[in-house]
C-alpha positions in Angstrom: 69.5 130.1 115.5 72.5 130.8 117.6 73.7 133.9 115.1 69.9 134.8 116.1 70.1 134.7 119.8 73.6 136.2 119.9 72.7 139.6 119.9 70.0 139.1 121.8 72.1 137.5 124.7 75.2 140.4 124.1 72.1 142.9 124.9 71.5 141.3 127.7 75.1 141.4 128.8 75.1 145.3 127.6 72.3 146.4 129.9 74.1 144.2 133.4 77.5 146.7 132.7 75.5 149.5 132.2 73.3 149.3 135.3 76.4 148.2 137.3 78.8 151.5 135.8 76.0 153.5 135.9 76.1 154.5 132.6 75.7 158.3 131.7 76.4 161.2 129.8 74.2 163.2 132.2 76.4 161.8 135.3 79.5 161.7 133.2 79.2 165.9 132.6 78.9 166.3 136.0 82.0 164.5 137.0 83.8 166.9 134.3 82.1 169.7 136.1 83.2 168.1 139.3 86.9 168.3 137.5 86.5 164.8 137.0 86.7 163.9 133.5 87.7 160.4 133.4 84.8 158.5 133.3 83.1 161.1 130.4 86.0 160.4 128.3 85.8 156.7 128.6 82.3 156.9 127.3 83.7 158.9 124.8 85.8 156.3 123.6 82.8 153.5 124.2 82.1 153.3 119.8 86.1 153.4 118.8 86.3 149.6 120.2 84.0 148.6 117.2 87.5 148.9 115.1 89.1 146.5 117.3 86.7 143.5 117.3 85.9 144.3 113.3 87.9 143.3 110.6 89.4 146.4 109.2 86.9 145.4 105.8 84.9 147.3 103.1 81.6 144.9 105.0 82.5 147.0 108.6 83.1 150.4 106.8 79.9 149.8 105.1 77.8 149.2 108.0 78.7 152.7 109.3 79.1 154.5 106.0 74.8 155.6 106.4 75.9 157.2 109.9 78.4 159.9 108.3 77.4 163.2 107.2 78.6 166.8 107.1 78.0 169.5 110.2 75.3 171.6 109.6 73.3 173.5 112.0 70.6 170.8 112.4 73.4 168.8 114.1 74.1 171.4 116.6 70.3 172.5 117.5 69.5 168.8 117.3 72.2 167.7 119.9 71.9 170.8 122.5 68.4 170.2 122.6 68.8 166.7 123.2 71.2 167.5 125.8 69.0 170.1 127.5 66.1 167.4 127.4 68.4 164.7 129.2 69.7 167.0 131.9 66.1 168.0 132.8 65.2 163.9 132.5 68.1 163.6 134.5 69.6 160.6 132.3 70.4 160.3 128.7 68.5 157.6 126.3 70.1 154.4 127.6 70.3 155.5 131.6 66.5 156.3 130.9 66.1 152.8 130.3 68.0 151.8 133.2 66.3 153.9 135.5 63.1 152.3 134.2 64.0 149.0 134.7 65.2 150.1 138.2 61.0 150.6 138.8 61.2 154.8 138.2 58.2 154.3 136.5 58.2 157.8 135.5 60.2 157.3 133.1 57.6 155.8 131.0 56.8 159.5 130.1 59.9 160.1 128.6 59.9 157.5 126.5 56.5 158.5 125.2 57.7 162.2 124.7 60.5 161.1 122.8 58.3 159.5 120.8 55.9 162.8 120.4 58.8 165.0 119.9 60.5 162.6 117.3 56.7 162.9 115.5 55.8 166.2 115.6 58.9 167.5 114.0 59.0 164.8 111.2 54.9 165.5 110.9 56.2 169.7 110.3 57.2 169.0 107.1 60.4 171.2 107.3 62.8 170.9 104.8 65.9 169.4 106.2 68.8 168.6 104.5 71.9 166.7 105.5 74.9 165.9 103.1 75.9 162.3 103.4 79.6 161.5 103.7 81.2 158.5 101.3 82.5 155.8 103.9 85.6 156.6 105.6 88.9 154.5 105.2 89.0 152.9 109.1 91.7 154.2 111.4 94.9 152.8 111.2 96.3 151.3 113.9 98.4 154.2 115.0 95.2 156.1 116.2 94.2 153.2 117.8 97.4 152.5 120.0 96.7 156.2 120.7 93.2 155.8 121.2 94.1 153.2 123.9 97.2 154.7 125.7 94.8 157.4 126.3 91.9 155.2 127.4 94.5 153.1 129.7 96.1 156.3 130.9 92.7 157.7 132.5 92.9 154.8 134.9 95.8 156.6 136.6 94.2 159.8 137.1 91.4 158.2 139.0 91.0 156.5 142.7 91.6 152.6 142.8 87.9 152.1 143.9 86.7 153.8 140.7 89.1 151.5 138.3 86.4 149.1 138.7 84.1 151.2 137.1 86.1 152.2 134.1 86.9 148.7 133.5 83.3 147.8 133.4 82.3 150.7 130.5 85.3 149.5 128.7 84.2 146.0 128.7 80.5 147.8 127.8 82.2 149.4 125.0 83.7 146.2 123.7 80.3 144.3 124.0 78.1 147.2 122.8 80.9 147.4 119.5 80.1 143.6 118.9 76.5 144.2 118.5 76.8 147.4 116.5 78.8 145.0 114.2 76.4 142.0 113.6 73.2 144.7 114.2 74.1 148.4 113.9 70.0 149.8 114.7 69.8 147.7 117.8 70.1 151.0 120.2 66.6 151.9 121.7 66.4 155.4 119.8 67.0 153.6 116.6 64.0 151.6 117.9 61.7 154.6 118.5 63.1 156.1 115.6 61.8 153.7 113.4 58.3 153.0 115.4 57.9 156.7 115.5 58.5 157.2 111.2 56.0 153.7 110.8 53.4 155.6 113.1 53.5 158.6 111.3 53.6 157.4 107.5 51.6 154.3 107.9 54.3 152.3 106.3 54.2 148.7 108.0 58.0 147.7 106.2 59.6 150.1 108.4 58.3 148.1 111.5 61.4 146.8 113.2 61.7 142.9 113.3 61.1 140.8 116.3 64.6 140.2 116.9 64.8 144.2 117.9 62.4 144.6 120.4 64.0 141.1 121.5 67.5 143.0 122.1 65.7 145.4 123.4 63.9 143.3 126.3 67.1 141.3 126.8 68.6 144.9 127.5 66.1 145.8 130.2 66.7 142.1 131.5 70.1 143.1 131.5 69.6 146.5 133.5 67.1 144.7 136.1 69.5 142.2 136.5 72.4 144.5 137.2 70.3 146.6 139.7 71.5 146.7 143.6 67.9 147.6 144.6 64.5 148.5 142.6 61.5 150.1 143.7 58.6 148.1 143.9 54.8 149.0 142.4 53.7 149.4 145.6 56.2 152.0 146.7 56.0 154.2 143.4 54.1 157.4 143.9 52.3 159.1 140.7 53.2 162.8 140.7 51.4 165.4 138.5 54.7 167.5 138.3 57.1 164.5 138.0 55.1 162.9 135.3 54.6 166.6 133.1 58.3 167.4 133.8 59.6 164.3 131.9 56.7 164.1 129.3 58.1 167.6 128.7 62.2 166.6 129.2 61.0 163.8 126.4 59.7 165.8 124.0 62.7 168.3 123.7 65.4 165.0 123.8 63.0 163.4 121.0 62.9 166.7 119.0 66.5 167.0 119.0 66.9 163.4 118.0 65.2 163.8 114.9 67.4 166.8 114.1 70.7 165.2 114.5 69.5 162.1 113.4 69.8 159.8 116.7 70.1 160.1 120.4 73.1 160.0 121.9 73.3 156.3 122.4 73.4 156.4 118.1 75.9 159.2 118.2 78.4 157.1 120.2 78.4 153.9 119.3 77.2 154.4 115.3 78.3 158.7 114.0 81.9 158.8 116.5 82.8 155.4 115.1 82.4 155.8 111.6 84.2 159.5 112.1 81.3 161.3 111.1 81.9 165.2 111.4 78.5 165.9 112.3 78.3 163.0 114.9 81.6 164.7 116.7 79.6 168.0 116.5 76.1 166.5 118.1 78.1 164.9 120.6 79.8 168.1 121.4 76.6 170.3 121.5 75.0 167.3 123.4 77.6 168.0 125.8 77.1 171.8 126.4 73.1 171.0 126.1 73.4 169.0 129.6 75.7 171.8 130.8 73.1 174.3 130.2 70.0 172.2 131.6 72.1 171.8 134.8 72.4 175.3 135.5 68.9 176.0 134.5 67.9 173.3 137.0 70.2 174.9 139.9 69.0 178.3 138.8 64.7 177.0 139.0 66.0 175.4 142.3 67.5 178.3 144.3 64.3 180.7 142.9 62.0 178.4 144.3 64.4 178.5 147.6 
C-alpha cells in the first residue's frame, strides 16, 4: 500500500514547488530573452537529478531506454509547434495545469485541444517513423560533478531574493526524478497521450490505471495548495475569444506532441535524462517555437494598437 501511495503523495509534493517557483518554460524563455537565463537552465537541468537518486543500474537505464531515439525532422516540427502552441497558451503542459488549478478555467480548452490535436494527427494515418536508440550507459560521475557545479554556479549570477526560487525547482527536480523512477508515464501528457491513443483505437488496455489519474489529482492538489491566491467561480468570466484562442494554442501544442512524441514535461524529465538526441533536439526547437509565438504575439498586439 505505501509503495502505492508514494507516488501519489511525491505528486502532490511536485505540484506545491511548482506552483510556488512558478514553473515554466514559457516564463523561463522570457527571462533568457530578458538576459536572464538562470532560471531556464535550471529547468534544463530538472531530469539529470534522476541519475542522482537512481542507482547507476541496468533496472534505471531500462526505464528510460523507450524514451531515446535518433533526430529526425518529426522531432524538430513536433517541438517548434509545441513551443508555438505554449507561447500562444501562455504556459507549457505542467504550468497549464497550474494555471488551472489557480481557477483560469480557461484552460480547460487547452487541455481538450491537446487532446484533439494529439487525435487528429494519430487519426491521418501518416507514416511516421522514428529510429529507437539501444539504452545509453548512465553518466559517469564526472558529468555529474559538472552538471552540478554548473547548476550551483547559476545561483551566483542571480539576486539573493531569487535563490529561493532556484532552490525550490531544484528540490522539484529531485522530487519529480523520484517519481520518474518508481513511475516514468506519471507526467500529464503521458496521461493524455495515452487516453487520446485508447479514444481513438478503441483499445480499453491502453487505459491508464487508477493510480495515474491519482498522481495526477494529487498534482493539482499540489498546485492548489501551493497557490497565493485563486480565482473563484463566481469571478471567472467566459470569453468567446479567450476560450477559441486556447482551444486553438491546444491543438497546435497537442499536434506537436504527437510528433516529437511527448510534451515538454516528457522531454525533460524522461528524452534529456536518458540522453536521447532527439529529446535534446525537441527541447531545443521547443525553445525557439516559444521564441517565435512571442514575437508573433507582440507583432498581433501592436497591429491591433
Amino acid at each position: 500500500m505505501f509503495l502505492y501511495l508514494l507516488p501519489i503523495i511525491l505528486a502532490i509534493l511536485v505540484g506545491y514547488l511548482t506552483q510556488r517557483t512558478g514553473l515554466c518554460m514559457v516564463r523561463g524563455v522570457h527571462e533568457m530573452l530578458d538576459k536572464r537565463p538562470a532560471f531556464l537552465l535550471t529547468i534544463l537541468c530538472c531530469g539529470f537529478w534522476y541519475w542522482l537518486i537512481s542507482p547507476f543500474s541496468p533496472e534505471a537505464l531500462l526505464k528510460l531506454s523507450f524514451d531515446r531515439y535518433a533526430v529526425s525532422f518529426h522531432f524538430m516540427l513536433g517541438g517548434f509547434l509545441f513551443g508555438l502552441g505554449a507561447a500562444i497558451n501562455k504556459g507549457c503542459s505542467i504550468s497549464t495545469i497550474s494555471k488551472l488549478s489557480r481557477g483560469h478555467y480557461h484552460m480547460l480548452m487547452t487541455v481538450l485541444g491537446w487532446i484533439i490535436g494529439w487525435t487528429l494527427l494519430t487519426a491521418a494515418n501518416l507514416t511516421l517513423s522514428y529510429n529507437n536508440l539501444p539504452a545509453a550507459t548512465a553518466p559517469s560521475l564526472f558529468h555529474l560533478a559538472v552538471l552540478i557545479a554548473i547548476g550551483f554556479s547559476l545561483f551566483y549570477f542571480v539576486s539573493q531574493d531569487r535563490r529561493l526560487t532556484l532552490v525550490g525547482l531544484v528540490f522539484f527536480g529531485i522530487t519529480a526524478s523520484i517519481l520518474t523512477f518508481l513511475l516514468p508515464e506519471w507526467s500529464p501528457s503521458q496521461l493524455l497521450k495515452d487516453i487520446s491513443a485508447t479514444i481513438l483505437h478503441q483499445q480499453q488496455s491502453q487505459w491508464p490505471s487508477l493510480q495515474r489519474f491519482l498522481i495526477i489529482a494529487g498534482l493539482v492538489f499540489g498546485m492548489a495548495a501551493g497557490a497565493s491566491h485563486r480565482v473563484k467561480i463566481s469571478e471567472f468570466q467566459i470569453k468567446p475569444r479567450q476560450l477559441i484562442t486556447h482551444l486553438s494554442a491546444g491543438i497546435i501544442m497537442g499536434i506537436g506532441a504527437s510528433l516529437a512524441l511527448g510534451g515538454n514535461d516528457s522531454q525533460l524529465l524522461l528524452a534529456l535524462p536518458a540522453i536521447s538526441p532527439a529529446g535534446a533536439i525537441s527541447v531545443l526547437f521547443i525553445i525557439l517555437g516559444i521564441t517565435s509565438g512571442m514575437m508573433l504575439r507582440k507583432r498581433l498586439s501592436r497591429t491591433s494598437n
